[in-house]
C-alpha positions in Angstrom: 138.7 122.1 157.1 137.4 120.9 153.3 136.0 117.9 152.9 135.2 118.3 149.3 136.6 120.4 146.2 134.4 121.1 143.3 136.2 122.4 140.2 134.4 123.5 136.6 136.3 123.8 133.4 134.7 125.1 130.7 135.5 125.1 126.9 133.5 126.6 124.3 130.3 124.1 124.5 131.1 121.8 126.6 131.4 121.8 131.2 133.0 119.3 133.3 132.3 119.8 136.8 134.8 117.5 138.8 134.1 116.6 142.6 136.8 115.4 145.2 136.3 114.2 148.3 133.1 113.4 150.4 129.7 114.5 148.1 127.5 115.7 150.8 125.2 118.9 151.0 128.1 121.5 150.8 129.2 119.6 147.6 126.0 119.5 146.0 124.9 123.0 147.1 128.3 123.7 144.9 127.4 121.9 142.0 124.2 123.0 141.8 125.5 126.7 141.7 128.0 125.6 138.8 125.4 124.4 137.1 122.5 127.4 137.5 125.5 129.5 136.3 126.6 128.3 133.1 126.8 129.9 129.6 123.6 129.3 128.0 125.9 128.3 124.7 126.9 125.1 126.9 125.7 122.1 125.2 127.2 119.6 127.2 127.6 119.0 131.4 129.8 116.0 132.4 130.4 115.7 135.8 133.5 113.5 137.4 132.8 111.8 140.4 135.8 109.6 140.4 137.6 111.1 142.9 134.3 111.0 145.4 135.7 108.8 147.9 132.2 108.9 150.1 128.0 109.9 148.6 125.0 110.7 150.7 122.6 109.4 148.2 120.4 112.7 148.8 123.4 114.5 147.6 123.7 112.5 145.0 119.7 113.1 143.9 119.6 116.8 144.6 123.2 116.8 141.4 120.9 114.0 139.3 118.0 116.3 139.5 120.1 119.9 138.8 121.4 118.3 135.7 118.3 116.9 134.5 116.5 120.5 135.3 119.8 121.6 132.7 119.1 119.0 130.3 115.4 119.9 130.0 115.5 123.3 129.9 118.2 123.7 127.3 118.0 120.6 125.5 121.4 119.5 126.0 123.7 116.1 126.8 124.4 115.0 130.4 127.0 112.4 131.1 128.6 111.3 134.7 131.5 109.5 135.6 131.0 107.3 139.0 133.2 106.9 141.4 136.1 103.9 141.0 134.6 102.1 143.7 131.0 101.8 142.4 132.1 100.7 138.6 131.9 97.1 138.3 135.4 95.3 137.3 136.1 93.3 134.3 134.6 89.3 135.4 137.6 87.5 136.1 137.4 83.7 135.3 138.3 81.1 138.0 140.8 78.8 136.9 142.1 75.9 138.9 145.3 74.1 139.2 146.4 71.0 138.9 142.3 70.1 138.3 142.0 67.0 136.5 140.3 67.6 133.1 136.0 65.9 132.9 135.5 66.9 129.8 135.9 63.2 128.8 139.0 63.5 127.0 141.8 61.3 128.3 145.3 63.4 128.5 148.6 60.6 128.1 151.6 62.1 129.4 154.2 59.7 128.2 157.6 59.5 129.5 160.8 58.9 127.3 
């Protein structure tokens, strides 16, 4: 049984490595190869965690640290996308009804 999927595409000079599931050793140790192994013309990594439903944080660390090692080495551009779960909604205002207004305005509501 899988618990995770790690996919690459690949375009001229730019690699997206996309991870599914639960990112645990077995995903990392996948991404690390995927990253060790690509084209030195690559100028850019992003890799998709958005479909990562579950991280060991050491996982996590030993992925941060390979694309750092890539960064350094071959002076390129590293982005990641986090997982749904850990990106932080739009703030949603509280609003009240039927709250009688203190701003010290008085409100008439006349009748005809």
């Amino acid at each position: 049984m899988e618990f995770c999927r790690v996919l690459v595409e690949a375009h001229a000079h730019c690699s997206t490595i996309y991870v599914a599931g639960i990112l645990a050793d077995g995903a990392a140790t996948r991404a690390e190869d995927v990253i060790r192994s690509l084209p030195d013309d690559t100028g850019v990594v992003r890799v998709d965690l958005r479909a990562v439903d579950l991280v060991d944080p050491g996982a996590f660390v030993r992925i941060a640290r390979a694309l750092n090692d890539w960064r350094d080495s071959r002076r390129g551009k590293v982005t990641i996308e986090f997982p749904y779960r850990s990106q932080r909604s739009e703030p949603r205002h509280l609003r009240l009804v039927d709250q009688p207004i203190t701003s010290g305005m008085a409100v008439s509501t006349a009748m005809s």
